[in-house]
C-alpha positions as CSV (number, residue, x, y, z in Angstrom):
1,X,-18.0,-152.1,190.5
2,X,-15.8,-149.1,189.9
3,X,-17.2,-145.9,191.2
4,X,-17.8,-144.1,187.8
5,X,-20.1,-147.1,186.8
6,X,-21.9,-146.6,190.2
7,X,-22.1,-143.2,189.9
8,X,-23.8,-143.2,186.2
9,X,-25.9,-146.3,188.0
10,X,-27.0,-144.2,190.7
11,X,-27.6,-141.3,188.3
12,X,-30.3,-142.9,185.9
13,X,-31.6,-145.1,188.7
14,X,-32.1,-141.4,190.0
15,X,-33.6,-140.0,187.4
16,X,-36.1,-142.9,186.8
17,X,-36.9,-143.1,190.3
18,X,-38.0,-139.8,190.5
19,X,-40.0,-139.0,187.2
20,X,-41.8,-142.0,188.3
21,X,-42.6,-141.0,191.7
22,X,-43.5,-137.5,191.0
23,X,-45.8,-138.8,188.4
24,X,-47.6,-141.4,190.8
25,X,-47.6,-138.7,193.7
26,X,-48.8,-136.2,191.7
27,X,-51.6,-138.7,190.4
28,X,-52.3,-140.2,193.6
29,X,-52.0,-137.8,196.0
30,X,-55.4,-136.7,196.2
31,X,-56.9,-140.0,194.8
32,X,-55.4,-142.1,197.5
33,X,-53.2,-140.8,200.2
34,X,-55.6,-138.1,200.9
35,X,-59.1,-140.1,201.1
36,X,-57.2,-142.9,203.0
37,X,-54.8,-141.2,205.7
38,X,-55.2,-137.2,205.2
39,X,-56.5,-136.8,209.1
40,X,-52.1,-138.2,208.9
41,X,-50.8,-135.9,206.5
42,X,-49.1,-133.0,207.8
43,X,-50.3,-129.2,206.2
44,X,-46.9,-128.4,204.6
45,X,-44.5,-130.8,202.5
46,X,-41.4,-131.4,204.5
47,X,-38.7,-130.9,201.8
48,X,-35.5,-132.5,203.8
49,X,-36.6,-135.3,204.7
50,X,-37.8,-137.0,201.5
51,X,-34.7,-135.7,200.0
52,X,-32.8,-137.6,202.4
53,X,-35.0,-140.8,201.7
54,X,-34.5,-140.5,198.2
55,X,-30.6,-140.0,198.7
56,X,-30.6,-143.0,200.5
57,X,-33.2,-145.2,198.8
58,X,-31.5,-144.7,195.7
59,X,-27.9,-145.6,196.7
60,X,-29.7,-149.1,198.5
61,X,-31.3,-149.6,194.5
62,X,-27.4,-149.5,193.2
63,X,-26.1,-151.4,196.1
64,X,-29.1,-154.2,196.6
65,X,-30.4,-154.6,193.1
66,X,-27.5,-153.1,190.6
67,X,-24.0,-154.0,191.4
68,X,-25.1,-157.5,192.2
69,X,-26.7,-158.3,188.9
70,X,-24.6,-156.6,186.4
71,X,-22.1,-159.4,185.7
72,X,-24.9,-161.5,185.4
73,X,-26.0,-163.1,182.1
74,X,-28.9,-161.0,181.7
75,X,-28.5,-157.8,184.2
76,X,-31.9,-155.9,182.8
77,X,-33.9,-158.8,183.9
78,X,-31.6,-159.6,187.2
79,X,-31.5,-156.1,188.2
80,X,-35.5,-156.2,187.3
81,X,-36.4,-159.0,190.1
82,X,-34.0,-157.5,192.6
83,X,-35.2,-154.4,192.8
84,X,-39.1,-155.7,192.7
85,X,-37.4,-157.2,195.9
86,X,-36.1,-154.9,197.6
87,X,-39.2,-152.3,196.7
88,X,-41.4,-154.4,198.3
89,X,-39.1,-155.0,201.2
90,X,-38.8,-151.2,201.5
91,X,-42.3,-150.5,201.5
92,X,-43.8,-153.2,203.3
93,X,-41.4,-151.6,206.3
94,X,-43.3,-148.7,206.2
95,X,-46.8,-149.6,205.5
96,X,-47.2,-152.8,207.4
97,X,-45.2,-151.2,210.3
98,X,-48.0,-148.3,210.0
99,X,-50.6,-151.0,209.6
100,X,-49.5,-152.3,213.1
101,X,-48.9,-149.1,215.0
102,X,-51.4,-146.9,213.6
103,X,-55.2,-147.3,214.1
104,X,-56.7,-146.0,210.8
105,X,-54.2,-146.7,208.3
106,X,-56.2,-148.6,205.6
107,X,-55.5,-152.1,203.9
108,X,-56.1,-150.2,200.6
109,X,-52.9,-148.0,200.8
110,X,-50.8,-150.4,202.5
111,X,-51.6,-152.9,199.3
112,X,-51.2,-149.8,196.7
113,X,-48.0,-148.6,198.3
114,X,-46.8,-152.1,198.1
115,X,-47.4,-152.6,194.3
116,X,-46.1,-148.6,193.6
117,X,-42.6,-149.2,195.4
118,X,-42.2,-152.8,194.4
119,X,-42.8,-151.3,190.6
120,X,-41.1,-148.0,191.1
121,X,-38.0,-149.6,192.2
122,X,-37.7,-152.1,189.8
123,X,-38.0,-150.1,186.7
124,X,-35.0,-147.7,188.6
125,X,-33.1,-150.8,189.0
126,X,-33.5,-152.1,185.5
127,X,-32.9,-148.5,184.1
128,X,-29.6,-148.2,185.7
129,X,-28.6,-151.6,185.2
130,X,-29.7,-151.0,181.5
131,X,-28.0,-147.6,181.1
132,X,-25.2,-147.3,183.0
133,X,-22.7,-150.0,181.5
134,X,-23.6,-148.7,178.2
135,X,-22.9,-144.8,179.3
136,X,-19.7,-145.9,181.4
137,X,-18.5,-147.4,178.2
138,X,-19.5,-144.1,176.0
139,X,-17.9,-141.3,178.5
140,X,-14.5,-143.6,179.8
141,X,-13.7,-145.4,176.2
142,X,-10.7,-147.4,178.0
C-alpha cells in the first residue's frame, strides 16, 4: 500500500473513529460507565493518554483490517469483518482483562464495550477502505 493511500486510510478511518466514539461516550458516559464502574473513574479526563490510544488504535485499523483487504474483491465488506475482528479483539483485552483483575467491574460493561468497539471499529475500517482508494485516486490522478 503506498503511503499516501495509507495516509488518506488512516485519515477517514480517523475521522469515523472518532465522531463515532465521541458520540457513544458522550451518550454513554453517564448511562453506563458511570453506574457500572464510577467508584473506577478518575475526577479529571486524562487528555494524553487517550490521544495516544487513538494514535495507535487507529494505525492497527489501517494495518490489521485496511491494507489487507483492499485488493480484495469486495474491500468494504473485507475491511467490514476485519475490523469487527480486530474491535472485539481490542476490547475484549481490556474488559475481560478488567473482568479478571478487578473485583467490581460488571458483566454488563464488559458485554457493551465489546459490542461498541467491535462496531466502532468496523464502520472505521469499512470507511477508510471505502474512502480512501477513491480519494487517493481524486488528489494523485497518475
Amino acid at each position: 500500500m503506498p503511503l499516501s493511500l495509507a495516509a488518506i486510510a488512516y485519515a477517514v478511518s480517523a475521522l469515523v473513529f472518532l465522531g463515532l466514539d465521541a458520540i457513544w461516550l458522550g451518550s454513554m458516559a453517564e448511562r453506563l460507565y458511570r453506574p457500572g464502574i464510577g467508584h473506577l473513574m478518575a475526577e479529571r479526563f486524562a487528555a494524553a493518554p487517550a490521544v495516544l490510544f487513538y494514535v495507535l488504535y487507529v494505525g492497527g485499523i489501517v494495518f490489521f483490517a485496511i491494507a489487507p483487504t483492499l485488493e480484495s474483491r469486495r474491500p468494504v465488506l473485507a475491511a467490514l469483518g476485519h475490523g469487527a475482528l480486530l474491535g472485539l479483539l481490542a476490547y475484549a483485552t481490556f474488559d475481560l482483562t478488567n473482568q479478571a483483575v478487578l473485583k467490581d467491574w460488571p458483566w454488563h460493561v464488559t458485554l457493551a464495550d465489546l459490542a461498541w468497539g467491535s462496531f466502532v471499529t468496523a464502520m472505521a475500517a469499512a470507511g477508510g477502505a471505502a474512502a480512501a482508494p477513491w480519494l487517493h485516486a481524486a488528489v494523485f490522478k497518475n
